[in-house]
MDAnalysis code that builds the backbone (N, CA, C; Angstrom):
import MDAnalysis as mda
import numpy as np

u = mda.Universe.empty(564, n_residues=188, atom_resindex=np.repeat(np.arange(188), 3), trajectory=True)
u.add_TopologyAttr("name", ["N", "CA", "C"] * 188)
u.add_TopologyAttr("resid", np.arange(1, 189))
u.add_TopologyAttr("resname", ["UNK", "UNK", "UNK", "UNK", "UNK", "UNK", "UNK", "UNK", "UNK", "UNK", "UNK", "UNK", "UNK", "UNK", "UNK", "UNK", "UNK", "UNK", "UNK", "UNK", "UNK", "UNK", "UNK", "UNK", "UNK", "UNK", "UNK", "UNK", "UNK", "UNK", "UNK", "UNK", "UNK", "UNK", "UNK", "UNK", "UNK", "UNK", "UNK", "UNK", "UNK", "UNK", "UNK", "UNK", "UNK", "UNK", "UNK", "UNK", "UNK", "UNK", "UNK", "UNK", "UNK", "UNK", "UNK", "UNK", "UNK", "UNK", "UNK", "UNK", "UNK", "UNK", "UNK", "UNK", "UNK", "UNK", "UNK", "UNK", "UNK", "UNK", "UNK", "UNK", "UNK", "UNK", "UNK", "UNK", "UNK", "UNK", "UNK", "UNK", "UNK", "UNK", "UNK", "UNK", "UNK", "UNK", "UNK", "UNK", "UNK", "UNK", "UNK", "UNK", "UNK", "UNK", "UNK", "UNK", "UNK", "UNK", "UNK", "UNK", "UNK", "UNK", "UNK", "UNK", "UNK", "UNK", "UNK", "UNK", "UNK", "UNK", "UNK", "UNK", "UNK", "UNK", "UNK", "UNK", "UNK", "UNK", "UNK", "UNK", "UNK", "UNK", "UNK", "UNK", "UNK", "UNK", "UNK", "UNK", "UNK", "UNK", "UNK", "UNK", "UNK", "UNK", "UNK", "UNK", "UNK", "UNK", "UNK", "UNK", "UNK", "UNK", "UNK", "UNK", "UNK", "UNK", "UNK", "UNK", "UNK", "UNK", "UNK", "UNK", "UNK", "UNK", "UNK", "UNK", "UNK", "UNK", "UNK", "UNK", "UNK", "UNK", "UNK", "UNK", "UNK", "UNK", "UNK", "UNK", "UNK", "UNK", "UNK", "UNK", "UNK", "UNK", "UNK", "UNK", "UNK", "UNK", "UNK", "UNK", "UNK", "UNK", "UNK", "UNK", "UNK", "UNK", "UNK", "UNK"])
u.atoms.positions = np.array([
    [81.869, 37.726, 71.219],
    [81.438, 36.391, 70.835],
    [82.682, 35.543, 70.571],
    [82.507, 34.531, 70.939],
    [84.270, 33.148, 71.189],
    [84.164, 33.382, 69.450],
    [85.411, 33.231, 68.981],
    [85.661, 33.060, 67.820],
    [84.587, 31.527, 66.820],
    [84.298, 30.677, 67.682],
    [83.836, 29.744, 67.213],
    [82.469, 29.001, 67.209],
    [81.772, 30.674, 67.836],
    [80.767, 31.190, 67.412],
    [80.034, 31.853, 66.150],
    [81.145, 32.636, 65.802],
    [81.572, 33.279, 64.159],
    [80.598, 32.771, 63.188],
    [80.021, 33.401, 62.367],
    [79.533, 32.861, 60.987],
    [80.691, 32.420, 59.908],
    [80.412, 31.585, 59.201],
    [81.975, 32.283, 58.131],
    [80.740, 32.719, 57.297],
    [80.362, 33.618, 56.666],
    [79.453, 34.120, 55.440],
    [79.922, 33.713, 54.078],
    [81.328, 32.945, 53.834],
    [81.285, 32.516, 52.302],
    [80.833, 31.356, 52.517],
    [80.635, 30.476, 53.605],
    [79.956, 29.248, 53.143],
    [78.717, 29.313, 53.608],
    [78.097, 30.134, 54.129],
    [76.745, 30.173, 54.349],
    [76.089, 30.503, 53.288],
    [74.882, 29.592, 53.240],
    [73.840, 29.028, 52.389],
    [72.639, 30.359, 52.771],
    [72.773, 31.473, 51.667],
    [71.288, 32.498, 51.858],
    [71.061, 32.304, 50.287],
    [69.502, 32.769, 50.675],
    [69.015, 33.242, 49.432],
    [69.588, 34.457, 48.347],
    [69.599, 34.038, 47.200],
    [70.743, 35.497, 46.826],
    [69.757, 36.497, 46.550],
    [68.537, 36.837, 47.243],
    [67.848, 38.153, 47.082],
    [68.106, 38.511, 48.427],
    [68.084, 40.369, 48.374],
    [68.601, 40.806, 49.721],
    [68.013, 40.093, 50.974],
    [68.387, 39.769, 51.876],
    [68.058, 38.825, 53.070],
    [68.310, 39.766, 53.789],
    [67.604, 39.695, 55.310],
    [67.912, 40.333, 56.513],
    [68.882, 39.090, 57.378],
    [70.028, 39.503, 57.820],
    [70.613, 38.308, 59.011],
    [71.106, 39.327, 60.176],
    [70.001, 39.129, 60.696],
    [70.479, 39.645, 62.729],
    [71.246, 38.839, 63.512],
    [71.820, 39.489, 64.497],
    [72.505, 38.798, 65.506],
    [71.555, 38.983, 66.620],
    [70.800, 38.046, 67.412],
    [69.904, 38.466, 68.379],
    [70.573, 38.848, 69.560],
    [71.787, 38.561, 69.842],
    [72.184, 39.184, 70.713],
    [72.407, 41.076, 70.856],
    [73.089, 41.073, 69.509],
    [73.259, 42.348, 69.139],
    [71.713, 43.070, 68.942],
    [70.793, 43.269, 68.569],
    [69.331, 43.543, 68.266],
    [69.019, 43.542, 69.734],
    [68.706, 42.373, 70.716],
    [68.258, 42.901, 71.981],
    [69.184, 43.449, 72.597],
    [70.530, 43.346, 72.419],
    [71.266, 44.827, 73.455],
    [70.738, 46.011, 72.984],
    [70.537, 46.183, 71.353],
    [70.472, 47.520, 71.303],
    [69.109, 47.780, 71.570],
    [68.018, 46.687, 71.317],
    [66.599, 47.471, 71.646],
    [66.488, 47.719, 73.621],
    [67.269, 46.789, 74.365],
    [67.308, 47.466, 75.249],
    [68.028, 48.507, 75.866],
    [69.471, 48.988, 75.155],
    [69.626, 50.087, 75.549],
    [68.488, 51.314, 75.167],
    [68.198, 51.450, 73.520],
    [67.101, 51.884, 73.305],
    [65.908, 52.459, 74.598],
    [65.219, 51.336, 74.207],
    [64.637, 51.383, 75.693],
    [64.386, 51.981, 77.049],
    [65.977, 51.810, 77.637],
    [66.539, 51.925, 79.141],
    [66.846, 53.277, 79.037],
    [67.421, 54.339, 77.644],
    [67.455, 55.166, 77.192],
    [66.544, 56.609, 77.328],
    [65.126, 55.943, 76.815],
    [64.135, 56.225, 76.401],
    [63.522, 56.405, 78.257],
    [63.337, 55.164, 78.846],
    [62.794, 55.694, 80.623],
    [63.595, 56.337, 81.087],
    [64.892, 56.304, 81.153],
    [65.562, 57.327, 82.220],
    [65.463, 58.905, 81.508],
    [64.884, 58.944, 80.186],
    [64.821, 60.269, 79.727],
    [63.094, 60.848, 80.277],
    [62.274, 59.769, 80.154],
    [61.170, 59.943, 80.558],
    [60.242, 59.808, 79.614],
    [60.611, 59.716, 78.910],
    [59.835, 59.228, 77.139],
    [59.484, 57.972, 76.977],
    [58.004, 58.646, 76.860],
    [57.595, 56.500, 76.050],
    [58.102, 56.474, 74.896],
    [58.699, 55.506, 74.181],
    [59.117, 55.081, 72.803],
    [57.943, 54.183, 71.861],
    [57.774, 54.591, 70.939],
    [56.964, 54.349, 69.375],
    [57.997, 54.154, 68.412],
    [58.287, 53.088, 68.746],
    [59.530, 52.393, 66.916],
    [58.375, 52.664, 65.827],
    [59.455, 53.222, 64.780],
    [58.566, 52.957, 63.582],
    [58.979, 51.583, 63.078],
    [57.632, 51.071, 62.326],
    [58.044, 49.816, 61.878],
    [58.797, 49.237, 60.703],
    [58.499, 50.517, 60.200],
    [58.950, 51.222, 58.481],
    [60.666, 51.026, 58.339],
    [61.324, 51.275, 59.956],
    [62.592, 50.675, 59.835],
    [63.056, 48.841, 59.737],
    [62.027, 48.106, 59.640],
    [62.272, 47.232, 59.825],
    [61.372, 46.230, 58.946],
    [59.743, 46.593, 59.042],
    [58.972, 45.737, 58.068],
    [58.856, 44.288, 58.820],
    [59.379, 44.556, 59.825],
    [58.844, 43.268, 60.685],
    [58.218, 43.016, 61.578],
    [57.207, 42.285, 61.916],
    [56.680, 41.677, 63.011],
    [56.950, 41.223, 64.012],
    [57.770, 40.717, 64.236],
    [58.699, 39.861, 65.282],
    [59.528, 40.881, 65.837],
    [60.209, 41.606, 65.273],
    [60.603, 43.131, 65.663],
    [60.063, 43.941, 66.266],
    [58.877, 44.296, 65.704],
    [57.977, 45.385, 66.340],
    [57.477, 44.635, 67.646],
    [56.582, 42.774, 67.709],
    [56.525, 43.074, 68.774],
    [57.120, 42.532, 69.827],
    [58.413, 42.440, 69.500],
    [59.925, 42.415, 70.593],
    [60.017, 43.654, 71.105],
    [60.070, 44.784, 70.472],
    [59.987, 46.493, 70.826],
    [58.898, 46.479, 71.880],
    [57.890, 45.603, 71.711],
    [56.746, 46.172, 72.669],
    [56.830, 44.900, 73.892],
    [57.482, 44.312, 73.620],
    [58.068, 43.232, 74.705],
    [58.720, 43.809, 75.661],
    [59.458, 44.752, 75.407],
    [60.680, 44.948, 76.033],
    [59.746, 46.404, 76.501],
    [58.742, 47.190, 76.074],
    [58.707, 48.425, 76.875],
    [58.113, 49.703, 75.671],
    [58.014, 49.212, 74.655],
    [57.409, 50.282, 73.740],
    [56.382, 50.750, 73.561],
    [55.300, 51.851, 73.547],
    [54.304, 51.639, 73.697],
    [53.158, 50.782, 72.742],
    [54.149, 51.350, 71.627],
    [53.291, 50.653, 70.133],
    [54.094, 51.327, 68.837],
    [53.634, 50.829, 68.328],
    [54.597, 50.970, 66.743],
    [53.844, 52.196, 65.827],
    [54.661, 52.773, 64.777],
    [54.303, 53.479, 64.074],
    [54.379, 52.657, 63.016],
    [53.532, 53.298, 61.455],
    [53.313, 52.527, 60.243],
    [53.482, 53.930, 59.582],
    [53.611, 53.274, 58.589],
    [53.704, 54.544, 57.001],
    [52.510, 54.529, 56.417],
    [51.622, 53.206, 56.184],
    [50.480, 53.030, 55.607],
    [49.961, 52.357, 55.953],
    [48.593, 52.494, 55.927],
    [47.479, 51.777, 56.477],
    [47.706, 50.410, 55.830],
    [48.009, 49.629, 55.106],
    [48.865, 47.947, 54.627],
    [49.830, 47.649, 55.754],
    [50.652, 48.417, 56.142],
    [51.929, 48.322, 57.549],
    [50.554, 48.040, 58.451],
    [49.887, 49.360, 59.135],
    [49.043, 48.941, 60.054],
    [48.455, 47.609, 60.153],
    [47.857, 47.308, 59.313],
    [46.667, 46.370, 58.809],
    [47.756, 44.786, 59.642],
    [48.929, 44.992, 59.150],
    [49.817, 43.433, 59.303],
    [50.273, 43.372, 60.747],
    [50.512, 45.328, 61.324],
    [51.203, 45.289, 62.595],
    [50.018, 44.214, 63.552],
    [48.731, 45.413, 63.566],
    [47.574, 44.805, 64.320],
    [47.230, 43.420, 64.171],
    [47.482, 42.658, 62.848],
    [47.146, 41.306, 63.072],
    [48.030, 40.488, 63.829],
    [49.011, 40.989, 63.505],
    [50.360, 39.923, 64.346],
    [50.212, 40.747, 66.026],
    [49.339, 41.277, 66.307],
    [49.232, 41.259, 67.874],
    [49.206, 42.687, 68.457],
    [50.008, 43.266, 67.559],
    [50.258, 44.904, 68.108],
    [49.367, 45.735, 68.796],
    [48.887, 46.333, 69.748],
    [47.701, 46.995, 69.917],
    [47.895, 48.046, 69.868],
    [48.682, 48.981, 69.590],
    [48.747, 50.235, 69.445],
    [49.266, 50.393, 68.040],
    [49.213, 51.273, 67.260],
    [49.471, 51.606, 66.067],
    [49.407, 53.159, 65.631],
    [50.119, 53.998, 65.499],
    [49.618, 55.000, 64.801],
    [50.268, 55.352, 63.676],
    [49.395, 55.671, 62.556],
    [49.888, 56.137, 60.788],
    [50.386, 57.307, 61.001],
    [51.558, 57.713, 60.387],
    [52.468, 58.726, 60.092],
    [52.590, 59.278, 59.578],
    [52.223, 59.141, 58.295],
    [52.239, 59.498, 57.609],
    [50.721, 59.765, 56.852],
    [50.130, 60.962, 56.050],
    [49.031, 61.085, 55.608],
    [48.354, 60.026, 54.956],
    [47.009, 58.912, 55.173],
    [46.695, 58.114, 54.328],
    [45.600, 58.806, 53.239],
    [45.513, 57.645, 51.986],
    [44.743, 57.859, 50.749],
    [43.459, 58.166, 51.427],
    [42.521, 59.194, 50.604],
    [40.958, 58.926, 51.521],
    [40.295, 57.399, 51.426],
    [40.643, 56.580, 50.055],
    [40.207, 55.555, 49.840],
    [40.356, 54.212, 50.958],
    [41.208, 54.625, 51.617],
    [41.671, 53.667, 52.981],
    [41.339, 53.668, 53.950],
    [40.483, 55.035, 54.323],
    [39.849, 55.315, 55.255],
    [38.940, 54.271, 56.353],
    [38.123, 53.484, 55.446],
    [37.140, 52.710, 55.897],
    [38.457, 51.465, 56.463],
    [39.504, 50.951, 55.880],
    [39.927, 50.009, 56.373],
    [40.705, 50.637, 57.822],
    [40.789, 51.611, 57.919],
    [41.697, 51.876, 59.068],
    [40.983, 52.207, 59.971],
    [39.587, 52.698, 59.904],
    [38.615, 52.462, 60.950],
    [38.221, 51.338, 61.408],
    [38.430, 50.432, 59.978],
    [38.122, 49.146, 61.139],
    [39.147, 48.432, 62.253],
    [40.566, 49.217, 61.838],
    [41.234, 48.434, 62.870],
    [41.038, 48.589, 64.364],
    [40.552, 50.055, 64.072],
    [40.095, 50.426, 65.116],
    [39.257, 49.687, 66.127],
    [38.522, 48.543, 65.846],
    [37.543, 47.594, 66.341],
    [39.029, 46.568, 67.017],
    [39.409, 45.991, 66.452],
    [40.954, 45.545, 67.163],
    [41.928, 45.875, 67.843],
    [42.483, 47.381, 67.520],
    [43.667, 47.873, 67.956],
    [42.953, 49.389, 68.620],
    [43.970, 50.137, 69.284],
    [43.886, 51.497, 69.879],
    [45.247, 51.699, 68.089],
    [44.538, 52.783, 67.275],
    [44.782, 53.160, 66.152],
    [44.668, 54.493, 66.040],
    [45.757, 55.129, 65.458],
    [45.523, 56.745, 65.561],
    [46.206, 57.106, 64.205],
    [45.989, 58.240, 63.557],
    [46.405, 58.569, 62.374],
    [46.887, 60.190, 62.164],
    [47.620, 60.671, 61.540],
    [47.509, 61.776, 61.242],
    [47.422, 62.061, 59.680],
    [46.986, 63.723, 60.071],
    [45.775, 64.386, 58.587],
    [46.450, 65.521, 58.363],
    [46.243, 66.051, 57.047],
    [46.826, 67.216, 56.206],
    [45.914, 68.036, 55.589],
    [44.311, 67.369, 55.768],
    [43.666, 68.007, 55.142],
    [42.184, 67.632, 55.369],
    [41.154, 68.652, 55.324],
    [40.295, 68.635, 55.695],
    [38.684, 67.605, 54.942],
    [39.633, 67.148, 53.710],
    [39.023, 65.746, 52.998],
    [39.042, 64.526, 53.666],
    [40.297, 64.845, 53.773],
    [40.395, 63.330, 54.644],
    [40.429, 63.452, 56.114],
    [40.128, 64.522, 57.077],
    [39.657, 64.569, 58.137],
    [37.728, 63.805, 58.562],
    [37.356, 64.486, 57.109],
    [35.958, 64.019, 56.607],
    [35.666, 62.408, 56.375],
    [36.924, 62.005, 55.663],
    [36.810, 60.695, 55.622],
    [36.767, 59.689, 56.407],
    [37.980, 60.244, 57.282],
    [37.648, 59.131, 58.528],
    [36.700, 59.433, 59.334],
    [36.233, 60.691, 59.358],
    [34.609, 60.680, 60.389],
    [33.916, 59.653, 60.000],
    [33.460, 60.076, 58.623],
    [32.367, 58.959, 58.327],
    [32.759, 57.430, 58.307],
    [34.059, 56.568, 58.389],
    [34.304, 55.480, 57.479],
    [34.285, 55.279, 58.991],
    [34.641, 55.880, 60.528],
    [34.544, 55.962, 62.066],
    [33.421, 55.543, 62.061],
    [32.189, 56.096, 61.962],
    [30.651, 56.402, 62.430],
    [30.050, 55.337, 61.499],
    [30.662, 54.604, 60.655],
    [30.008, 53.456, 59.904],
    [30.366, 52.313, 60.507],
    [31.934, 52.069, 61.411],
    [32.534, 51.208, 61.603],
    [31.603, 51.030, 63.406],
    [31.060, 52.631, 63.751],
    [30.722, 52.367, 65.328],
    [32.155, 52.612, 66.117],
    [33.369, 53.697, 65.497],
    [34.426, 53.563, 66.569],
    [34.904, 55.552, 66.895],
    [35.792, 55.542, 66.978],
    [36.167, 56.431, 67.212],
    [38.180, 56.845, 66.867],
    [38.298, 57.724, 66.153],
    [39.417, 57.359, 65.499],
    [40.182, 58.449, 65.981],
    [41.133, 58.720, 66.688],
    [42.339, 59.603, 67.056],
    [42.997, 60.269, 66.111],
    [43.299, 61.188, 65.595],
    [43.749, 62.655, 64.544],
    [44.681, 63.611, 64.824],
    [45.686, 63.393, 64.418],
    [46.496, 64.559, 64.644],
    [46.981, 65.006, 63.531],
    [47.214, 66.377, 63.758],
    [47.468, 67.362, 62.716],
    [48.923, 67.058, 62.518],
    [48.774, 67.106, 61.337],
    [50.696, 67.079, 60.624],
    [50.809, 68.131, 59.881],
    [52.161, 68.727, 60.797],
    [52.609, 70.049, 60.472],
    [54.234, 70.193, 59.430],
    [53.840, 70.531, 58.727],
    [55.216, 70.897, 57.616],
    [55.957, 71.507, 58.410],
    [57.184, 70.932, 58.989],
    [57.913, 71.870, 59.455],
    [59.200, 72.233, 58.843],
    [59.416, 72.008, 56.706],
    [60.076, 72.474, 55.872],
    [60.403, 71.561, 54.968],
    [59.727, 70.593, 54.914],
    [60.356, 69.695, 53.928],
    [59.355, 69.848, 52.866],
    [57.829, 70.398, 53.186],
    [57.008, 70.419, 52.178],
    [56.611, 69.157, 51.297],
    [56.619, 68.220, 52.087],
    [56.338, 66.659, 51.679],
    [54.737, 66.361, 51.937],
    [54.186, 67.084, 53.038],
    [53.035, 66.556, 53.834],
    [53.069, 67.363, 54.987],
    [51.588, 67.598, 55.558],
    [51.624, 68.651, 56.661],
    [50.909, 69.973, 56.241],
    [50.123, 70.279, 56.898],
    [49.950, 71.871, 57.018],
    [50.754, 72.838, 57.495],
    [50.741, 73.904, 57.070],
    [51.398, 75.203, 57.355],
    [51.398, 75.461, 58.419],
    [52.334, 75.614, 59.498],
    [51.797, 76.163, 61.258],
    [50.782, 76.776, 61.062],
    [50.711, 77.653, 60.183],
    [49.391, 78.738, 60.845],
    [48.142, 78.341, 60.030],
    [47.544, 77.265, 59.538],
    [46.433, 76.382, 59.764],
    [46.455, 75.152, 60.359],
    [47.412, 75.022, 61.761],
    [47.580, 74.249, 62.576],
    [45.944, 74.353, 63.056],
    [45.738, 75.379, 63.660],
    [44.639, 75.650, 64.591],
    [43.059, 75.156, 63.409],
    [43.253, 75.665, 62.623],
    [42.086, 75.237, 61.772],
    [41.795, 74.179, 61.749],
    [42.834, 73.097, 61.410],
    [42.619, 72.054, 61.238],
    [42.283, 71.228, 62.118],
    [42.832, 71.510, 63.315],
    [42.531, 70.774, 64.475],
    [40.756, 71.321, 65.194],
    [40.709, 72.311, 64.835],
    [38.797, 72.819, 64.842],
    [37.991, 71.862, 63.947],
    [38.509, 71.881, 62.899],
    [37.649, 70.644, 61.781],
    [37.515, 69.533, 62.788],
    [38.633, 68.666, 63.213],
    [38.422, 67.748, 63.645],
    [37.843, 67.301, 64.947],
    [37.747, 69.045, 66.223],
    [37.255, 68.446, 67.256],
    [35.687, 68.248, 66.963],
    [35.072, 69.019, 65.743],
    [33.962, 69.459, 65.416],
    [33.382, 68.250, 64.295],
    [34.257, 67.129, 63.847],
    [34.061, 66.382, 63.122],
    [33.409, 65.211, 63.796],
    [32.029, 64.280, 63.786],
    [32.225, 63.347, 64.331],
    [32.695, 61.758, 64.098],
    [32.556, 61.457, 65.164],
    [33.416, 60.297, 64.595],
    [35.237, 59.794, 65.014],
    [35.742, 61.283, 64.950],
    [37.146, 61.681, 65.388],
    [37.386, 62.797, 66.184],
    [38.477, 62.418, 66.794],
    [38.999, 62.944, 68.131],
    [40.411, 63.499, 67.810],
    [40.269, 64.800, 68.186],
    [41.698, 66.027, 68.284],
    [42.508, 65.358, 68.982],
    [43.651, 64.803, 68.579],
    [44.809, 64.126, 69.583],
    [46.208, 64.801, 69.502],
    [46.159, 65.711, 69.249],
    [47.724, 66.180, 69.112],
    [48.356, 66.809, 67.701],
    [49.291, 66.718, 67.493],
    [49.886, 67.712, 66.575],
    [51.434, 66.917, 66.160],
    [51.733, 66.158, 64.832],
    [53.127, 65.893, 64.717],
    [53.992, 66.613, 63.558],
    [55.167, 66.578, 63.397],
    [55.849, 67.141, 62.644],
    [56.666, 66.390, 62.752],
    [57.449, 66.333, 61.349],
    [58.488, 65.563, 60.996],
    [59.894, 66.043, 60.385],
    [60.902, 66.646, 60.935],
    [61.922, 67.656, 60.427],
    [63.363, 66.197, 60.145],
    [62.914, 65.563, 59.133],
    [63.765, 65.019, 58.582],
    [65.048, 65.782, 57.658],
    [64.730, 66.814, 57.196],
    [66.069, 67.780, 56.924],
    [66.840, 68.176, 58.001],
    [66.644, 68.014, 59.019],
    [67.552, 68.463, 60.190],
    [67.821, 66.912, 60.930],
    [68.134, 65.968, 60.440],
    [68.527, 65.301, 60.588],
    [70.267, 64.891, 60.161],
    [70.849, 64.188, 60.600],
    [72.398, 63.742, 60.160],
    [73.124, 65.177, 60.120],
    [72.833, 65.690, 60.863],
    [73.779, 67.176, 60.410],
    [75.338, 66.687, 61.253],
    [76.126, 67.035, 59.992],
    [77.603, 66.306, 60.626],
    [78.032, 67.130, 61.768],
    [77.977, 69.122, 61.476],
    [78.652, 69.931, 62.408],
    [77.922, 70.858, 62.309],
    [77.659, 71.782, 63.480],
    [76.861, 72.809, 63.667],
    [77.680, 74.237, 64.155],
    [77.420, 74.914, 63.186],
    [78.270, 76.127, 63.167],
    [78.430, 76.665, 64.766],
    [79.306, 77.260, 65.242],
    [79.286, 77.789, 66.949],
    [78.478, 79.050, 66.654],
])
């Protein structure tokens, strides 16, 4: 960037609560390397939104080639889908009490969620079969952090609850190995 392009940041006028300031140039190089990344590997890409909390973000990600965004909670969902998003899936385990709202997005968006437990596999059947939709389920598997997830070996159970549940549909299986993440060096 020409030097006289530059921000100077001591005389720029922000709010003094933390602010986000992007460079859009910098943001779409990287969401399209991202991206360009992601097809030549052969992988569709799902940004979570949770990195960002934005709208305009997420659906720039799906501008450019994403399939749809991930959420942490059915409140993330609820804002992705209004601002346009049509794909969405929760990541994280939701409250049973939320159930009914995330079936309804379902009437708007292609919405999918994953479950830890066979309460709230129950929940979204019914809060599904009240709404008239059909809600996508995948099993979340602890794969050591012990945060959320079933044990591999009531992988299979759980996913029986749900082909057998109505209302919801067996879609897969996620795990989240955030401890094996940032590892600086790996022993030879």
């Amino acid at each position: 960037m020409p030097p006289s392009k530059l921000i100077d940041f001591n005389t720029l006028k922000v709010p003094t609560t933390p602010v986000l300031v992007l460079l859009r140039q910098a943001l779409e190089r990287n969401l399209d390397v991202m991206q360009g990344r992601c097809r030549a590997a052969g992988v569709r890409l799902r940004a979570h939104g949770k990195m960002h909390k934005c709208t305009t973000i997420a659906n720039l990600q799906v501008a450019k080639g994403a399939v749809g965004i991930c959420a942490q909670t059915v409140g993330e969902a609820e804002v992705f889908v209004e601002s346009g998003i049509a794909d969405v899936l929760l990541t994280s385990p939701s409250a049973i009490t939320a159930a009914r709202r995330f079936a309804e997005l379902a009437r708007r968006a292609k919405v999918a969620a994953v479950v830890d437990d066979t309460a709230l596999v129950e929940a979204f059947g019914t809060a599904a079969r009240a709404a008239g939709v059909v809600l996508d389920l995948l099993v979340d598997v602890d794969l050591g952090q012990h945060r959320t997830g079933v044990r591999p070996t009531e992988v299979v159970a759980l996913a029986q609850t749900i082909a057998t549940t109505q209302g919801v549909r067996f879609a897969g299986v996620q795990g989240y190995a955030g401890h094996l993440q940032h590892i600086a060096s790996v022993p030879a």
